[in-house]
C-alpha positions as CSV (number, residue, x, y, z in Angstrom):
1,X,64.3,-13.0,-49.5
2,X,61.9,-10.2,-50.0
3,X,62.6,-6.8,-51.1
4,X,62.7,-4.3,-48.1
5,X,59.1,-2.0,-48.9
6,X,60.4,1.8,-49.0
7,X,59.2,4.5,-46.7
8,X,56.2,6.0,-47.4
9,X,56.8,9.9,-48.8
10,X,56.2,12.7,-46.0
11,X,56.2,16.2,-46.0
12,X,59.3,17.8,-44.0
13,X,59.1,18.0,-40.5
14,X,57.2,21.3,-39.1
15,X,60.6,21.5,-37.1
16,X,62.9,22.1,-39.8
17,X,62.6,25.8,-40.2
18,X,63.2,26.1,-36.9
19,X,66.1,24.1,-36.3
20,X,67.5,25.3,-39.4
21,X,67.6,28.9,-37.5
22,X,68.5,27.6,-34.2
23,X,71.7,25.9,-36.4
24,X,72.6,29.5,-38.0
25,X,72.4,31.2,-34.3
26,X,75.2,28.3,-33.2
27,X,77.6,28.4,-36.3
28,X,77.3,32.7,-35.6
29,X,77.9,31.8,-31.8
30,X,80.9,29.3,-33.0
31,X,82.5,32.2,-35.3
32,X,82.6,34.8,-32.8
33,X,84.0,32.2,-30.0
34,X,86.8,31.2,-32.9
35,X,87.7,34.6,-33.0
36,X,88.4,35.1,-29.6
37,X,90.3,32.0,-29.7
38,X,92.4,33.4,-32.5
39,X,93.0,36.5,-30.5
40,X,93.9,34.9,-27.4
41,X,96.7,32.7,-29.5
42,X,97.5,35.7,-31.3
43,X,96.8,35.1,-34.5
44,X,95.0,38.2,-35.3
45,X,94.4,41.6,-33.7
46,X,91.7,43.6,-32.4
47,X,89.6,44.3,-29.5
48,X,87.6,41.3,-27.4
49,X,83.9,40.8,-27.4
50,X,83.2,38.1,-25.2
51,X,85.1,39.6,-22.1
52,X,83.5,42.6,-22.4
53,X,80.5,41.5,-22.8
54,X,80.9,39.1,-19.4
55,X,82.4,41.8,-17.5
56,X,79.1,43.8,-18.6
57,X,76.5,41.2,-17.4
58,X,78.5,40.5,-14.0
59,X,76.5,41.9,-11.1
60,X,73.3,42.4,-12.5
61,X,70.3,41.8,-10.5
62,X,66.6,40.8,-11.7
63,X,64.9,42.9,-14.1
64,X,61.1,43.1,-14.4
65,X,61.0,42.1,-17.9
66,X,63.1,38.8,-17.5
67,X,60.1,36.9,-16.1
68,X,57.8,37.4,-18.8
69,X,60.8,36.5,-21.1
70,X,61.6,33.4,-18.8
71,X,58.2,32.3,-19.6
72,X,58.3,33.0,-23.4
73,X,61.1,31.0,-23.5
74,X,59.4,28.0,-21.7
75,X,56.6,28.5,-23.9
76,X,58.7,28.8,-27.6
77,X,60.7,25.4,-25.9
78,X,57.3,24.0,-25.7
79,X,55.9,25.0,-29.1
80,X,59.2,23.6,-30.6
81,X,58.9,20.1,-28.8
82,X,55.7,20.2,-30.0
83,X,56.8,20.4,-33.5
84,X,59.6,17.9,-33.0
85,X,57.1,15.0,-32.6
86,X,54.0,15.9,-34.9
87,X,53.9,13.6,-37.4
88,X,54.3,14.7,-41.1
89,X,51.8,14.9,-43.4
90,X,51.3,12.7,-46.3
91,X,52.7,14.3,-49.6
92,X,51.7,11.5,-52.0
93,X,49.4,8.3,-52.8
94,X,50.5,4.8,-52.9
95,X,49.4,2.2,-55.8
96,X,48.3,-0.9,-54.7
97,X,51.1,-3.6,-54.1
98,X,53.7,-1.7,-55.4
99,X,56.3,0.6,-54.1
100,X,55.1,3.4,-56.3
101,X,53.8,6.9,-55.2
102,X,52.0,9.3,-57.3
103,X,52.0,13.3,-56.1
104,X,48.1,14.6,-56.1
105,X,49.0,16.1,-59.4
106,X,49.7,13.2,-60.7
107,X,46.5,11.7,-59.6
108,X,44.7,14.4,-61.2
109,X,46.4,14.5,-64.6
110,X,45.5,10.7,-64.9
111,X,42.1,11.5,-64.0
112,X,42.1,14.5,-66.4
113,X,43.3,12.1,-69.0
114,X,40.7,9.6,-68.0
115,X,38.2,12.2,-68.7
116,X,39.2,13.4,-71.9
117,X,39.3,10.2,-73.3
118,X,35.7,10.2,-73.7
119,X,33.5,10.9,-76.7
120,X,31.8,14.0,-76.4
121,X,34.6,15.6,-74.1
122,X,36.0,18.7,-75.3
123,X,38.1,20.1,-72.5
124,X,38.6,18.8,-69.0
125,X,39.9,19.6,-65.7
126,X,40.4,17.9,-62.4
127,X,41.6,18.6,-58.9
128,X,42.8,15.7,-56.6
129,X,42.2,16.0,-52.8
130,X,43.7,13.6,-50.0
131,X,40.4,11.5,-50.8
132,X,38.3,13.0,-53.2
133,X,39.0,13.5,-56.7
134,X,36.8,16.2,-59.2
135,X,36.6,16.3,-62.9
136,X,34.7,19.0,-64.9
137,X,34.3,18.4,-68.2
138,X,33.6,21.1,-70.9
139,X,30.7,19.1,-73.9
140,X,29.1,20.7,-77.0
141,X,25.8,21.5,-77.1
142,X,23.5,18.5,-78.3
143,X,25.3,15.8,-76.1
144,X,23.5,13.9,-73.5
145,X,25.0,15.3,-70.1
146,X,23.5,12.5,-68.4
147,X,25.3,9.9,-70.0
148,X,28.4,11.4,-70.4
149,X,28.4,12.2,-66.5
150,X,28.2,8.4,-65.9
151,X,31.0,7.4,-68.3
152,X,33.3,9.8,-67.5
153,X,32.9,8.8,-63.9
154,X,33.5,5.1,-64.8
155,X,36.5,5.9,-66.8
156,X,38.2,8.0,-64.0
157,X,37.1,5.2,-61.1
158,X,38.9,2.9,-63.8
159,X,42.1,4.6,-64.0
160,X,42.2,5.5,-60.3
161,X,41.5,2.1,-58.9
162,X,45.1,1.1,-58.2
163,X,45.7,4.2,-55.6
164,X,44.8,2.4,-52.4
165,X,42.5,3.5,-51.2
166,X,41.2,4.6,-54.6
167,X,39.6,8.1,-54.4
168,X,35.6,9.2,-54.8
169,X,35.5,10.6,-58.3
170,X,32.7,13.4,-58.6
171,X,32.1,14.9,-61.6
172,X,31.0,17.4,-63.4
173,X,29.7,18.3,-66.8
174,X,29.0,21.9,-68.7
175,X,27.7,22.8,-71.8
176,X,29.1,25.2,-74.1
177,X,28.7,26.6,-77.7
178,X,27.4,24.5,-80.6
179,X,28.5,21.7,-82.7
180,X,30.7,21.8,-85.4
C-alpha cells in the first residue's frame, strides 16, 4: 500500500474575503429575523422592523436608479463567480520525491546559508522568486570576485537541487573595506 501524497500548499481562495462578508450580512439578516420571531411568540417586547419595513416597499414602482444597480449586481455576481473558480496561487516549493514543502523564505535562507559558507564571504543576502533565486554576497577587498562568483553559485545550485524544479541561482558579489 502506498502512502496517500498530500496536497500541494495554496494560497486561500481570492473568494474568501468575500464570502466571509456575504456570511456576516446573513448571520445580521438571521438576528433581526430571530427577533421578530421572538416578538411574535412574545418573548420580548418592542416595536417590529420587518413589517414595517414590507409595508414601506409595497407599492412602489420602478426607479431610475434600479437599473444601473440591477446591472451592478449582475456585474459583482460575475466578478464573484469569477473568483470562486480561479485557481490559487502556489504559496510554497516542493522537494523532490518527498512530501515536503519549503516557503520562498525558506528557500532563500538555505541559499543565504549556502552562500555564506564560502571562504571569502563576509555577509550575504538572498531573495527567492517562484523560479529564480539571487544571492549578493558582501567580500573584502583583495579577494578574487571572479572566483568566488562561481563557487558561490555552485554551492547555492548544490543546496537547492532538491526543489523540483530547482531554481536559477544568479549572483552577485561586492567589494567592501579592507582586510583584516
Amino acid at each position: 500500500m502506498t502512502a496517500k501524497a498530500t496536497k500541494k500548499p495554496v494560497a486561500n481562495p481570492a473568494a474568501a474575503v468575500p464570502a466571509i462578508l456575504f456570511a456576516l450580512v446573513l448571520i445580521g439578516a438571521g438576528v433581526v429575523l430571530g427577533r421578530e420571531a421572538l416578538l411574535n411568540l412574545g418573548a420580548i417586547d418592542g416595536p417590529e422592523w420587518v413589517g414595517p419595513a414590507a409595508t414601506n416597499l409595497d407599492g412602489l414602482t420602478a426607479q431610475s436608479w434600479m437599473l444601473p444597480a440591477g446591472i451592478a449586481a449582475v456585474v459583482v455576481g460575475f466578478i464573484l463567480v469569477l473568483l470562486a473558480v480561479k485557481p490559487r496561487r502556489r504559496t510554497h516549493r516542493a522537494l523532490t520525491e518527498q512530501d515536503v514543502w519549503l516557503r520562498k523564505g525558506d528557500v532563500a535562507a538555505v541559499a543565504r546559508t549556502a552562500a555564506l559558507d564560502n571562504a571569502g564571504v563576509d555577509s550575504a543576502t538572498a531573495k527567492a522568486g517562484n523560479k529564480k533565486v539571487t544571492v549578493a554576497a558582501s567580500t573584502v577587498t583583495g579577494t578574487d570576485t571572479a572566483a568566488l562568483k562561481s563557487s558561490i553559485a555552485t554551492s547555492v545550485d548544490d543546496s537547492l537541487r532538491p526543489l523540483a524544479p530547482a531554481p536559477k541561482v544568479r549572483t552577485r558579489v561586492r567589494t567592501t573595506g579592507q582586510p583584516s
